[in-house]
N, CA, C and O of each residue as an XYZ file, in Angstrom:
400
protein
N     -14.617      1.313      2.915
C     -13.675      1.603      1.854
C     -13.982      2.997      1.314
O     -15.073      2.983      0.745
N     -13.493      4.003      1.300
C     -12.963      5.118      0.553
C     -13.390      5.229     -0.758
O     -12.898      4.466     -1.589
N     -14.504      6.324     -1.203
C     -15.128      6.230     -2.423
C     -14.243      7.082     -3.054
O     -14.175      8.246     -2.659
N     -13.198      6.502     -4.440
C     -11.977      6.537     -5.204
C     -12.616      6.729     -6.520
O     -13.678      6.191     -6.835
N     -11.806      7.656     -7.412
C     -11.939      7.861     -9.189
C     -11.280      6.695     -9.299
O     -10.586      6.095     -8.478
N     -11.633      6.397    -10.617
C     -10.794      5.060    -10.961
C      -9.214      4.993    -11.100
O      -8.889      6.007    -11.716
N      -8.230      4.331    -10.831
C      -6.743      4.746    -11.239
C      -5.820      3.817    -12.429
O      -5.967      2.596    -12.385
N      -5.239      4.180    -13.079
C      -4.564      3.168    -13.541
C      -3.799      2.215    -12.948
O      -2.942      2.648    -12.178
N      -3.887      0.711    -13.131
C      -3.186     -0.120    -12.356
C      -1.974     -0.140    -11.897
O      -1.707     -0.660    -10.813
N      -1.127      0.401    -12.633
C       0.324      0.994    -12.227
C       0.418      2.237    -10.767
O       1.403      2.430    -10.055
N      -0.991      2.945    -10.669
C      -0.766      3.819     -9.951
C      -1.340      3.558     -8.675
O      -1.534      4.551     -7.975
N      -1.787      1.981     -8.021
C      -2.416      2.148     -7.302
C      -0.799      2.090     -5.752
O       0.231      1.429     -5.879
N      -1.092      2.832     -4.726
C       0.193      2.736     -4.058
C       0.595      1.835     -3.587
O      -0.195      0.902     -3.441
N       1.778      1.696     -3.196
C       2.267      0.424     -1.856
C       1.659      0.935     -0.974
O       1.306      2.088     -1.221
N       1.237      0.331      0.489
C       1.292      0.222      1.626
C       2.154     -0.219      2.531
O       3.221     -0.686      2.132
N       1.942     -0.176      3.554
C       2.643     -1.067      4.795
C       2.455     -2.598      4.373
O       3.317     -3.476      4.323
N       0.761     -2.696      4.012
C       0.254     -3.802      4.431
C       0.291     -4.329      2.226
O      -0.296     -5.335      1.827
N       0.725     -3.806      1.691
C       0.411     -4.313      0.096
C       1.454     -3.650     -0.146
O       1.495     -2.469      0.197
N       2.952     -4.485     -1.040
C       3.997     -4.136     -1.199
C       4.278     -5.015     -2.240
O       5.269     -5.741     -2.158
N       3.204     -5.066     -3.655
C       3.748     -6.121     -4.265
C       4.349     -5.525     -5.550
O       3.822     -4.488     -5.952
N       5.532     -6.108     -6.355
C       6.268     -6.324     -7.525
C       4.942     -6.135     -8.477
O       3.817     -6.197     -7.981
N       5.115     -5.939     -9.640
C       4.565     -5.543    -11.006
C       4.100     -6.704    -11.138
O       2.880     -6.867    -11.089
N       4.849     -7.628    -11.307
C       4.055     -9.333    -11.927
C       3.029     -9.762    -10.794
O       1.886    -10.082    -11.120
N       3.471     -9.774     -9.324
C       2.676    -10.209     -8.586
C       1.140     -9.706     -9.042
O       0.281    -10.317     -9.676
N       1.127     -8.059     -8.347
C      -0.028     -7.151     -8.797
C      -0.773     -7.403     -9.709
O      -1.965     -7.632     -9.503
N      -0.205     -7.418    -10.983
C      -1.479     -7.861    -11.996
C      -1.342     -9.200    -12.147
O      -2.026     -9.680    -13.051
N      -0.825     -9.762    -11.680
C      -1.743    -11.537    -11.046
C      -2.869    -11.056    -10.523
O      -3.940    -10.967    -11.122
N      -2.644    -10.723     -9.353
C      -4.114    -10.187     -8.355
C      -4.769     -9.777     -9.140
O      -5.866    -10.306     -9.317
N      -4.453     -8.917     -9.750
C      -5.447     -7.822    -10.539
C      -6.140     -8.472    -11.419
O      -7.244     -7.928    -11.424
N      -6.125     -9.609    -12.419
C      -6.288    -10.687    -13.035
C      -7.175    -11.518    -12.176
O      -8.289    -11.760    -12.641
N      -6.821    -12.086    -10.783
C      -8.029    -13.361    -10.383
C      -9.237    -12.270     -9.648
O     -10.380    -12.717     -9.550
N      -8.997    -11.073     -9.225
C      -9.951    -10.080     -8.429
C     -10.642     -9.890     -9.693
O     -11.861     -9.988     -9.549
N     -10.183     -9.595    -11.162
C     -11.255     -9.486    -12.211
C     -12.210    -10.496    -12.154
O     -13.428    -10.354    -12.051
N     -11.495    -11.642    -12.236
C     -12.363    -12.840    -12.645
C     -13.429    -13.551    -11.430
O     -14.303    -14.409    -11.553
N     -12.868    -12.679    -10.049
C     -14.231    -12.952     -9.263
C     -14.624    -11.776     -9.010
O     -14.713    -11.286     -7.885
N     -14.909    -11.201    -10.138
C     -16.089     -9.564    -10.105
C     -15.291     -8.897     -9.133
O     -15.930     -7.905     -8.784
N     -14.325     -8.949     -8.592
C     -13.770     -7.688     -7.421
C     -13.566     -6.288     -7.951
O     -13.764     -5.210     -7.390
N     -13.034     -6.612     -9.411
C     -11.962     -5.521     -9.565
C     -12.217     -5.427    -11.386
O     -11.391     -6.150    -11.942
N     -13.151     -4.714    -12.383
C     -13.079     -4.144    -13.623
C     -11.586     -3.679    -13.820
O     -10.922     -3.014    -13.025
N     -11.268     -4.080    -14.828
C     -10.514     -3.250    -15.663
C     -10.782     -2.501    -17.051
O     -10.820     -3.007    -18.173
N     -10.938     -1.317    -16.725
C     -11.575     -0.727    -17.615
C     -10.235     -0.039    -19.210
O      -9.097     -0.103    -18.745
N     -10.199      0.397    -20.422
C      -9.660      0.986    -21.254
C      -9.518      1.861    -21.303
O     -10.158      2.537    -22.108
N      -8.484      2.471    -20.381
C      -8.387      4.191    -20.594
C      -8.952      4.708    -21.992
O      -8.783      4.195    -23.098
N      -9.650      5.830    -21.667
C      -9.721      6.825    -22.921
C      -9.152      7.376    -23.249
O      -9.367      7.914    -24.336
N      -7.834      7.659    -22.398
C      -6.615      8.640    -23.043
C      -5.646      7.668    -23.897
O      -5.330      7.860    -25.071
N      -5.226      6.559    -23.063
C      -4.700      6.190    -23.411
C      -5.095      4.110    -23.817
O      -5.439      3.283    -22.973
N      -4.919      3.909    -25.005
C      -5.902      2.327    -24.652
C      -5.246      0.997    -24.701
O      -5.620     -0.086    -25.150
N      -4.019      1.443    -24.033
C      -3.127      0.892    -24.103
C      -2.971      0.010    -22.694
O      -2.552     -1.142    -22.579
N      -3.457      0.948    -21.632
C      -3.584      1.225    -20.146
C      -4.888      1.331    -20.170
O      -5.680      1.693    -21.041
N      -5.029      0.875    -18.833
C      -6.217      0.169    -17.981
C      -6.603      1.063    -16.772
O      -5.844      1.611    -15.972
N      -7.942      1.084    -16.824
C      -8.067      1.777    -15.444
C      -8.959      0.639    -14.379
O      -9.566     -0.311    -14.873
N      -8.940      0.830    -13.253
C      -9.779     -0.243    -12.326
C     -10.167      0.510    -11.178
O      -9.458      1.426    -10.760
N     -10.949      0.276    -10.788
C     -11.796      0.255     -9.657
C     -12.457     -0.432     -9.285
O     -13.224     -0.912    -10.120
N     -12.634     -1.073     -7.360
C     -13.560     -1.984     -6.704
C     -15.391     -1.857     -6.865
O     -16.063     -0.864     -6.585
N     -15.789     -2.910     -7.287
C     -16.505     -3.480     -7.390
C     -17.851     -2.997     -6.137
O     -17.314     -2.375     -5.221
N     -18.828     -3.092     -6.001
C     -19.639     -3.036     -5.148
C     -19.272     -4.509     -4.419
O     -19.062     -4.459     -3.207
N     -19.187     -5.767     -5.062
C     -18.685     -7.197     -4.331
C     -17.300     -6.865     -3.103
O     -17.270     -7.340     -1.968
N     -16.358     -6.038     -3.645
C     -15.464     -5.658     -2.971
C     -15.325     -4.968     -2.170
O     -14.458     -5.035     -1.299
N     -16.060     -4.247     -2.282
C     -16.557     -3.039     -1.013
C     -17.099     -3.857      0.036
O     -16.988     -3.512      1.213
N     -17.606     -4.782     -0.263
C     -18.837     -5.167      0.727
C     -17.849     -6.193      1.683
O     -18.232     -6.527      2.804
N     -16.431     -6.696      1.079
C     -15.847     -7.766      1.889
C     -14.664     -6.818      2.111
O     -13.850     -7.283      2.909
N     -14.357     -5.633      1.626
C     -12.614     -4.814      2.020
C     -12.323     -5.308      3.307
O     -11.491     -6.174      3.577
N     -13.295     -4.511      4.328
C     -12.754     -4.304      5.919
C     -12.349     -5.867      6.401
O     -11.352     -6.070      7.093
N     -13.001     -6.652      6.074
C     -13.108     -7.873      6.521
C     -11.292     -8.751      6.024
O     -10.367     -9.175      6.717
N     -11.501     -8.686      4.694
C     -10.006     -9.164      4.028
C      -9.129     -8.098      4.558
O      -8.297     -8.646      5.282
N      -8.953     -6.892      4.524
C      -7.773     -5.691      5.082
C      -7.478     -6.468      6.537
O      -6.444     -6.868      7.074
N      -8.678     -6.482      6.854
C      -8.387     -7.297      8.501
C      -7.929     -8.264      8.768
O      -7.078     -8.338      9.654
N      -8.293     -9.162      8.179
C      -7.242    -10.632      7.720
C      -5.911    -10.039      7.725
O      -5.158     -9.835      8.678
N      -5.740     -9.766      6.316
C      -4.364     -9.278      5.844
C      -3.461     -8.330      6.795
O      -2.251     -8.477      6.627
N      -3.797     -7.517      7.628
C      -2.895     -6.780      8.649
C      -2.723     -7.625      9.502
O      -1.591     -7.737      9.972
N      -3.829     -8.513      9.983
C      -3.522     -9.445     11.451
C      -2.669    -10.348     10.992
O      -1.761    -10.742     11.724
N      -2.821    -10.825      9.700
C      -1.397    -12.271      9.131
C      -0.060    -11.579      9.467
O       0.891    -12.063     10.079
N      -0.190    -10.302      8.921
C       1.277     -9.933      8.799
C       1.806     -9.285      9.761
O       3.030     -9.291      9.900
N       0.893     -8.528     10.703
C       1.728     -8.489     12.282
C       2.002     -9.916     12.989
O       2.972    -10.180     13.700
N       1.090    -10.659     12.692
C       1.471    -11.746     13.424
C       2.961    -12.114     13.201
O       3.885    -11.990     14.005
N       3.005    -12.763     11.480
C       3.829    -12.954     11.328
C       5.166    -12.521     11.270
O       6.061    -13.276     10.890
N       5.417    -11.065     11.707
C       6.476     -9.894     11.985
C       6.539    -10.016     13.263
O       7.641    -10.108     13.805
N       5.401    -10.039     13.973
C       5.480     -9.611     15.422
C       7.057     -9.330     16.182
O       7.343     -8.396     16.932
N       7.477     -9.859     15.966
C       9.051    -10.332     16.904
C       9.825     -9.395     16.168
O      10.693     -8.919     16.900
N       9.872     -8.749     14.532
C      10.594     -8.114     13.852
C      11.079     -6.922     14.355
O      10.382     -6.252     15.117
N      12.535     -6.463     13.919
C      12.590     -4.779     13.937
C      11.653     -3.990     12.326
O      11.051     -4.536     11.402
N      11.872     -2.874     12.566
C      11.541     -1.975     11.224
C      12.442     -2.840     10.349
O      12.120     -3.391      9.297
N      13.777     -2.869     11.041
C      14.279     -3.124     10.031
C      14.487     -4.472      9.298
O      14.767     -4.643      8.112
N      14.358     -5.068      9.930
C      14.276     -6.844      9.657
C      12.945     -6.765      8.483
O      13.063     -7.211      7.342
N      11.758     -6.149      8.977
C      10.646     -5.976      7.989
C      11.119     -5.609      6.794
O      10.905     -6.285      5.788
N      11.973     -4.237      6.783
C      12.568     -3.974      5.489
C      13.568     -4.627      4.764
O      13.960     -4.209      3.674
N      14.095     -5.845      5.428
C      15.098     -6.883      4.758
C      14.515     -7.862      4.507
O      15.207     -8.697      3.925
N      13.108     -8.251      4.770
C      12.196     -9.337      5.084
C      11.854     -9.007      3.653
O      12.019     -9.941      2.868
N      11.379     -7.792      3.115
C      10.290     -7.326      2.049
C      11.199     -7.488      0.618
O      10.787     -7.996     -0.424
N      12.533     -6.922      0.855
C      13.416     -6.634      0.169
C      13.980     -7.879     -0.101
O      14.577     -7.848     -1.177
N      14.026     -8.965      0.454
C      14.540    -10.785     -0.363
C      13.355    -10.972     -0.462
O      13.333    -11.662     -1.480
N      12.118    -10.842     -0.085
C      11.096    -11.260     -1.020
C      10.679    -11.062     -2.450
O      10.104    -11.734     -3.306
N      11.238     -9.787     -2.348
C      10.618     -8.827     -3.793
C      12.234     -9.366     -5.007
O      12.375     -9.092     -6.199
N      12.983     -9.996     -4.283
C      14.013    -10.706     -4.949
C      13.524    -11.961     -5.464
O      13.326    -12.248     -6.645
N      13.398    -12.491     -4.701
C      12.518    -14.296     -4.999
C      11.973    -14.204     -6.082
O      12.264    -14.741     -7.151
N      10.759    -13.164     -5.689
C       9.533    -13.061     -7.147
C      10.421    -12.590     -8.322
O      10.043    -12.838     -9.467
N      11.798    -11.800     -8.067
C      12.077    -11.104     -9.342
C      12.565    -12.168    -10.547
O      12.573    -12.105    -11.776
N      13.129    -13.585     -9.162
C      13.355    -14.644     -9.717
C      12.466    -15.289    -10.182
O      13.011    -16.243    -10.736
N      11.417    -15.354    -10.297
C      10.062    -15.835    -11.017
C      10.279    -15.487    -11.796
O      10.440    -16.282    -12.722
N      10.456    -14.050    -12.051
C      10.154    -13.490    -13.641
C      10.218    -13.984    -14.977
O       9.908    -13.256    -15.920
């Protein structure tokens, strides 16, 4: 894993492989606190906003879970176009909006 300044939770990017909605994210961001993965720290600029960064616990399992997580989701694409992926992502990120 890539030794990173801390970022605010809003700023961490999408990926290919991590494409989640606002509510999803700080779910995660929430149970990765609570098993030591992931501090959320009180910005000093602002203390309103949060900053986070991985854990030494998290470092030590990234490659291992990233690896999981890319092999689930080619698997489960495998057969897809680009574009089916991008219609695949796009009624998902609908579903959850329906959670909201």
């Amino acid at each position: 894993m890539p030794k990173q300044k801390p970022k605010h939770q809003l700023e961490v990017p999408p990926t290919k492989h991590h494409q989640f909605p606002n509510i999803l994210g700080a779910t995660l961001l929430r149970e990765f606190e609570k098993g030591g993965y992931v501090p959320r720290i009180v910005s000093e600029k602002d203390k309103r906003q949060y900053q986070i960064y991985p854990t030494e616990k998290a470092k030590a399992v990234y490659e291992q879970i990233h690896g999981i997580a890319v092999a689930s989701e080619d698997r489960l694409t495998r057969n897809f176009t680009e574009i089916e992926r991008e219609v695949l992502k796009n009624l998902l990120d609908k579903v959850i909006a329906n959670l909201e």
